[in-house]
VEXDREN-2710 file (C-alpha; in Angstrom, 1 decimal):
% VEXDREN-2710
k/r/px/py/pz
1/UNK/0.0/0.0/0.0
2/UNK/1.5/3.3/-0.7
3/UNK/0.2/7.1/0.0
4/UNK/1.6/10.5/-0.7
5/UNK/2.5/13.2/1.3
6/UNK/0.9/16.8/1.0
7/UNK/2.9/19.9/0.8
8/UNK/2.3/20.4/4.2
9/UNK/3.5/17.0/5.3
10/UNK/0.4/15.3/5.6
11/UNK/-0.2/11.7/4.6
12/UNK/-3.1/9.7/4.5
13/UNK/-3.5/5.9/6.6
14/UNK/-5.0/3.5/4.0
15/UNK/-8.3/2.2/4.7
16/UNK/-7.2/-1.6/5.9
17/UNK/-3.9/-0.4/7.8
18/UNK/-6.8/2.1/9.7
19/UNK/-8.9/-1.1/10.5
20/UNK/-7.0/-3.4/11.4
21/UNK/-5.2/-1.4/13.9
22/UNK/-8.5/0.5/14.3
23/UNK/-7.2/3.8/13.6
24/UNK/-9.5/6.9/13.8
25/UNK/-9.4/10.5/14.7
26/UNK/-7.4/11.4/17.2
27/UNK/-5.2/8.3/17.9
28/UNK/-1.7/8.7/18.0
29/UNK/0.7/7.5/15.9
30/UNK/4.5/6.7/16.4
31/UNK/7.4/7.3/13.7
32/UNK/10.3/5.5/14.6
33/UNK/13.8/5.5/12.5
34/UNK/15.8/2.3/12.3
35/UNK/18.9/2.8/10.0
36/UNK/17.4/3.5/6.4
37/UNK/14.1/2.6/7.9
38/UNK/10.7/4.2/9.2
39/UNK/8.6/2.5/11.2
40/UNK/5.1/4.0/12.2
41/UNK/3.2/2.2/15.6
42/UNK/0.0/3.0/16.8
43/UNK/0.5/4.8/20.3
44/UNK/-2.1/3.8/23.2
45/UNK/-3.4/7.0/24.8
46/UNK/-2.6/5.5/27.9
47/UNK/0.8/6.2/28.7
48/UNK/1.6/3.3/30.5
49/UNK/0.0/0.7/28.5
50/UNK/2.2/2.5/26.0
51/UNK/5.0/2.2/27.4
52/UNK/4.9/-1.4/28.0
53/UNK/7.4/-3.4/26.7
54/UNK/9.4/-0.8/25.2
55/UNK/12.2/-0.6/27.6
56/UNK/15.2/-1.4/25.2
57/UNK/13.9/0.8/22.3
58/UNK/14.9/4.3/24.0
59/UNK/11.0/4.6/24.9
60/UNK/11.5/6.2/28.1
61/UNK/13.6/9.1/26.4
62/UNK/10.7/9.4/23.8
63/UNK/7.5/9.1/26.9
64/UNK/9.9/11.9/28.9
65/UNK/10.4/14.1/25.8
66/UNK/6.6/13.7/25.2
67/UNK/5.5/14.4/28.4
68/UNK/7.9/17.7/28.0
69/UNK/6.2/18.6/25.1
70/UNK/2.8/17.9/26.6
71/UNK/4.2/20.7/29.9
72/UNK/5.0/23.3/27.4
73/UNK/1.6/23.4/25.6
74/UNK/-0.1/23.7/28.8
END
C-alpha cells in the first residue's frame, strides 16, 4: 500500500492499515527510525499501556520528551 505526502507533510492511513489497527481520529501514531528505515506504531493514549514493553527501544527518552512537550503546551 502506498500514500503521498501533501505539501504540508500530511499523509493519508489506508483504509485496511486504519482497520485493522483500528485507527481513527485522534489516535496517536509513532514514527520511529531504524537505520534507512521508518517504522510508524500505533500509540495507546494511555501512557503506561504505552510504554509497556518498550524498555530497550529508547522509549523512556521518547515518553519523557513527550510528556515535556505535553508541559510546554499547557
Amino acid at each position: 500500500m502506498r500514500s503521498t505526502i501533501t505539501a504540508r507533510g500530511q499523509t493519508v492511513v489506508p483504509a485496511p492499515i486504519r482497520k485493522k489497527f483500528g485507527l481513527g481520529p485522534s489516535k496517536r501514531l509513532e514514527w520511529i527510525i531504524d537505520d534507512d528505515t521508518i517504522r510508524v506504531m500505533p500509540v495507546d493514549t494511555d501512557p503506561v499501556v504505552a510504554f509497556r514493553g518498550s524498555g530497550r527501544s529508547g522509549a523512556a527518552a521518547r515518553l519523557l520528551a513527550e510528556r515535556r512537550r505535553d508541559r510546554e503546551r499547557e
